[in-house]
TIVOVEX-653299 format. One record per residue (C-alpha): residue in one letter; x, y, z. Coordinates in pm, whole numbers, padded with zeros to 5 digits, always signed. Example, Ala and Ser with C-alpha at 12.3 -4.5 7.8 and 13.67 -1.06 7.14 Angstrom:
! residues 2
A+01230-00450+00780
S+01367-00106+00714
END
This chain:
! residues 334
X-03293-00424+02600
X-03053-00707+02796
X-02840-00906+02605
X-02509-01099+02639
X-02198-01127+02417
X-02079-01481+02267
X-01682-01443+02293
X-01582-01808+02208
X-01226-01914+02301
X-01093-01577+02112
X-01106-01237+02249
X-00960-00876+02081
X-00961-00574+02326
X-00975-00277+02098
X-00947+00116+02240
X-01274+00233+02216
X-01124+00562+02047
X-01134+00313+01775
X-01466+00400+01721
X-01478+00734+01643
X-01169+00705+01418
X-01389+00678+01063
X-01200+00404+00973
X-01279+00168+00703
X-01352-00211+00719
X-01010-00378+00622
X-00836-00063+00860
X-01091-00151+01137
X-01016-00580+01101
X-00660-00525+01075
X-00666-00343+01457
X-00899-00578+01548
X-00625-00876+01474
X-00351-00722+01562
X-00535-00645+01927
X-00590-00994+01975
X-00222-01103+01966
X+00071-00979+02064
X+00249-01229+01817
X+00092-01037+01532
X+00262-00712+01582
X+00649-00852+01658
X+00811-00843+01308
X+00767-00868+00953
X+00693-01172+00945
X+00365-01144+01197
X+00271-00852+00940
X+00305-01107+00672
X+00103-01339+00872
X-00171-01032+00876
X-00192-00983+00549
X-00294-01372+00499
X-00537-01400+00709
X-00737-01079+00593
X-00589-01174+00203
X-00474-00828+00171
X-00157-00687+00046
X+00114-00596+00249
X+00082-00228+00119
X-00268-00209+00282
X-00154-00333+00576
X+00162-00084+00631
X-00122+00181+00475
X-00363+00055+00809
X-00086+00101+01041
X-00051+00449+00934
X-00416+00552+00982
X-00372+00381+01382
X-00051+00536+01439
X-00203+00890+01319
X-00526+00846+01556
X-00316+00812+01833
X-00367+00411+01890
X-00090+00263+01741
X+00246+00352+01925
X+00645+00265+01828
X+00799+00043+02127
X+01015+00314+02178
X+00720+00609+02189
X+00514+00365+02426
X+00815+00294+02667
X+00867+00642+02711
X+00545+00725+02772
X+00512+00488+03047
X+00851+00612+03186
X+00823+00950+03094
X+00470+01059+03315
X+00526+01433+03227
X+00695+01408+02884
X+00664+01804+02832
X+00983+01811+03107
X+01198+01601+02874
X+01378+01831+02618
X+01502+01660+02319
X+01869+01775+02253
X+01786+01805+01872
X+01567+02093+01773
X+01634+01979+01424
X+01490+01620+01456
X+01213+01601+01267
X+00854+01561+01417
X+00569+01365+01273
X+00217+01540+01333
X-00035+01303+01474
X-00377+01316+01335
X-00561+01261+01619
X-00380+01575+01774
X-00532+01801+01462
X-00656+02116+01538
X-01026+02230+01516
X-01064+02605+01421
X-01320+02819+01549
X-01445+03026+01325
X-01265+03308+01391
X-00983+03126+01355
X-01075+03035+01025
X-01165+03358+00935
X-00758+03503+00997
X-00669+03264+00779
X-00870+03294+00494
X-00835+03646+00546
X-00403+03589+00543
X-00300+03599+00196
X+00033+03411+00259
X-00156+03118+00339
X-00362+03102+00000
X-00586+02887+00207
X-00908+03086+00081
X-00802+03042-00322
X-00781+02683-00183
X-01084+02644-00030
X-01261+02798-00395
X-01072+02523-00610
X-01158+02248-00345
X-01526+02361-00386
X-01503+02381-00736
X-01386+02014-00758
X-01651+01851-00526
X-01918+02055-00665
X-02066+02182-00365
X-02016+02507-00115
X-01815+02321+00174
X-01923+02359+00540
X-01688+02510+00824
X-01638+02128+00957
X-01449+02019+00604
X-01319+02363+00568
X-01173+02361+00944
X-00996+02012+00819
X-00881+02147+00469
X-00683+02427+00689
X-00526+02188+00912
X-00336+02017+00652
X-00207+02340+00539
X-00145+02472+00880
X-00098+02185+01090
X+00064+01939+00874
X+00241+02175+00663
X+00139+02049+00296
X+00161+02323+00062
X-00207+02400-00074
X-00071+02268-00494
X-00068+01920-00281
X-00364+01919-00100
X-00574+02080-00441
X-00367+01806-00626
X-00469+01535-00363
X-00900+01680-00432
X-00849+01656-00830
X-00700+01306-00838
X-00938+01137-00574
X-01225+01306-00714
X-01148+01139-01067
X-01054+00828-00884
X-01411+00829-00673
X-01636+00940-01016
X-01517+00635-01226
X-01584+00415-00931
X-01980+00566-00931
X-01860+00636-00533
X-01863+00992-00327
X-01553+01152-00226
X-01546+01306+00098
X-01278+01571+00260
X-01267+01309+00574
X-01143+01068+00321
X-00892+01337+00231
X-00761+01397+00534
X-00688+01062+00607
X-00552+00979+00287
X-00298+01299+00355
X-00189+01181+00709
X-00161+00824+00552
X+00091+00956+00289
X+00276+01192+00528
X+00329+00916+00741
X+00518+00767+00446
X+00703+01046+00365
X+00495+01216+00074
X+00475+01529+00203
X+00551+01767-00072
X+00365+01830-00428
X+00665+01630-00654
X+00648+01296-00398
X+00281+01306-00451
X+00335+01361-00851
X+00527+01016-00804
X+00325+00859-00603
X+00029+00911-00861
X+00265+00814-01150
X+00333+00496-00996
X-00052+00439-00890
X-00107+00513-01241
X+00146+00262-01353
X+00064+00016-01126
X-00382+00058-01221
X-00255+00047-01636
X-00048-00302-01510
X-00345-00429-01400
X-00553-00386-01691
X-00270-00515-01903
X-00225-00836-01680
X-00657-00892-01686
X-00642-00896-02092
X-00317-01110-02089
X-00451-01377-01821
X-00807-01339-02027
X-00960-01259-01705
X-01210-00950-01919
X-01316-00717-01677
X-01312-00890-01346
X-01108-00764-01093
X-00859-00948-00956
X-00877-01081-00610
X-00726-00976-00253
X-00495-01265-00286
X-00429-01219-00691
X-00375-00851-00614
X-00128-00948-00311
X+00088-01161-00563
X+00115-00925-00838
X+00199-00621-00636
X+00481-00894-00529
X+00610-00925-00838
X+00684-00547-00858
X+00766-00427-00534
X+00996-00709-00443
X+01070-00839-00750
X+01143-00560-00968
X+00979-00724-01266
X+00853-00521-01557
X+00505-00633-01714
X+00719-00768-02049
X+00902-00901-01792
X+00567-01090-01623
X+00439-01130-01968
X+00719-01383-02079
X+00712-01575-01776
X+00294-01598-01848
X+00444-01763-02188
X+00692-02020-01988
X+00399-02077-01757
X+00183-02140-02013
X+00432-02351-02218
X+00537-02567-01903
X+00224-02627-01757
X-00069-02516-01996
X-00283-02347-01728
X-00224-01985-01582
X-00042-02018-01226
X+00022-01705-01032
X+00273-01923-00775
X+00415-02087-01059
X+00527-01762-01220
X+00644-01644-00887
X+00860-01917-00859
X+00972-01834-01252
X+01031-01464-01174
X+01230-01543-00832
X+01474-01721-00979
X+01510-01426-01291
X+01558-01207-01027
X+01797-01398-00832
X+01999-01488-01156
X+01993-01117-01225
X+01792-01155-01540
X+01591-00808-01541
X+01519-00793-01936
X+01342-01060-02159
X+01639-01038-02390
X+01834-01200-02117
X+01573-01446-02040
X+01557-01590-02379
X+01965-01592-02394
X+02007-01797-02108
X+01715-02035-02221
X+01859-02065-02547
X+02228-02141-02372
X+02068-02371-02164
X+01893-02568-02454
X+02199-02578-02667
X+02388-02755-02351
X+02136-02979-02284
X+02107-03087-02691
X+02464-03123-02698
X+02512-03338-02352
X+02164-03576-02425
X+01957-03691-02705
X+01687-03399-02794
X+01365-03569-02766
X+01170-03307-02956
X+01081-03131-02632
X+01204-02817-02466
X+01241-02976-02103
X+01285-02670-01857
X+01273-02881-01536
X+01582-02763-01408
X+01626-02470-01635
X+01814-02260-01389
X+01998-02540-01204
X+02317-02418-01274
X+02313-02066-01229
X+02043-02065-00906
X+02078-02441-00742
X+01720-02443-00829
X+01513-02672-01042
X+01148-02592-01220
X+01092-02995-01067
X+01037-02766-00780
X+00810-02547-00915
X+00593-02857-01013
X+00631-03004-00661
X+00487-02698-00519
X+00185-02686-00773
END
């Protein structure tokens, strides 16, 4: 069967080891953009331009670069520069033999199964009491394929086998309440995606699933409050919110008293409008709702004693003072 491609006025050359790299959608379309235009991979703010377009968070999109950069397609300026300089690379020593070296996952080992066999047979690797938990979570007796890829973690990339059993029981929760199937490829990608960003030992991951945790039990607190019910929010709601703690700082009583200013102010829920609220907390160093209401209570008794009150609780330029801001903005920008 002929046929012929449409290519419009826009073209992306991806690596065709893209292909075989089990990626997901939004990890696929994020390469895909970023291949089109070298403009799109200079700086933070062509990563923020990313997320935008594809209305995902900024987390996914550092969590996409991750998965490239472990299969291999995604290089540093500095790693692809010396690979173009450097023809024979294994003739260039480094000086430090204590720098540390990130494993690649496209450069993971497959195991024969002999090879396997030493090591579940090597009691100091405990990869074989592993193995038995990791088939007593999924359920199922696992072939030498996900087995082979269980041991390279272990072996390879060096987690101890409480993180990688840890890793099986939390996903495995995570994939049953969704109604969805986990898989050890999903796994191993989800490992190399976390070593990547430095969660390489049992106690980071322990964080890391405390602040998942905190950050899923945020959400459901923020649906009920915005009287959302059970939807979801969106790739663009999501985007904002996660915002609002990971550059912000803000607490949900924190986000919950600016819902009550929003809602006071303007009478309709606005996720930019509470942005714009929160920014200027955080700039004035406000961090607690105690110091909120003390500076909106200073702020009223000025204003009462330097106009007529006129019944209303005008907030306009509530922080015009302390930030050189004005909430006239805020409306402007509505």
């Amino acid at each position: 069967m002929k046929f012929r491609i449409k290519y419009g006025n826009e073209i992306s050359a991806v690596p065709l080891s893209a292909v075989n790299a089990n990626a997901d959608e939004l990890t696929l379309k994020i390469l895909i953009l970023i291949c089109s235009d070298p403009c799109l991979r200079d700086d933070e703010a062509a990563a923020q331009r990313v997320c935008r377009l594809l209305s995902c968070s900024e987390a996914k999109f550092r969590e996409a670069v991750c998965f490239w950069k472990g299969a291999g397609i995604i290089l540093n300026e500095n790693e692809f520069q010396s690979k173009a300089q450097s023809p024979e690379p294994e003739s260039v020593k480094p000086e430090d033999n204590n720098a540390p070296v990130l494993r690649q996952r496209s450069e993971s080992p497959s195991y024969t199964g002999e090879q396997l066999a030493d090591l579940l047979e090597n009691e100091e690797t405990g990869l074989k009491d592993l193995i038995s938990e990791c088939q007593n979570v999924m359920g199922k007796i696992l072939n030498p394929a996900e087995i082979s890829r269980i041991a390279a973690l272990t072996d390879y990339l060096g987690l101890k086998t409480e993180q990688v059993l840890m890793m099986f029981v939390y996903y495995k929760k995570k994939f049953d309440e969704s109604g969805k199937k986990l898989s050890v490829p999903y796994i191993e990608k989800t490992a190399y995606a976390l070593y990547e960003d430095g969660i390489d030992t049992p106690e980071k991951f322990e964080e890391f699933m405390r602040r998942t945790e905190e950050r899923g039990n945020l959400n459901g607190r923020l649906r009920r409050l915005f009287g959302v019910g059970d939807r979801t929010f969106t790739k663009k709601e999501s985007s904002i919110i996660n915002s609002w703690v990971d550059d912000l700082g803000m607490t949900y009583e924190m986000i919950e008293h600016a819902y009550e200013c929003n809602i006071d102010n303007i009478g309709k829920l606005s996720l930019s409008y509470m942005t714009k609220i929160l920014t200027n907390w955080r700039d004035a160093g406000i961090t607690t709702v105690e110091a909120a209401e003390a500076a909106e209570s200073a702020y009223k008794s000025s204003k009462e004693s330097s106009e007529t009150n006129n019944g209303s609780f005008d907030t306009d330029d509530f922080f015009e003072k302390a930030l050189r801001r004005s909430y006239d903005e805020m409306k402007k920008a509505e």
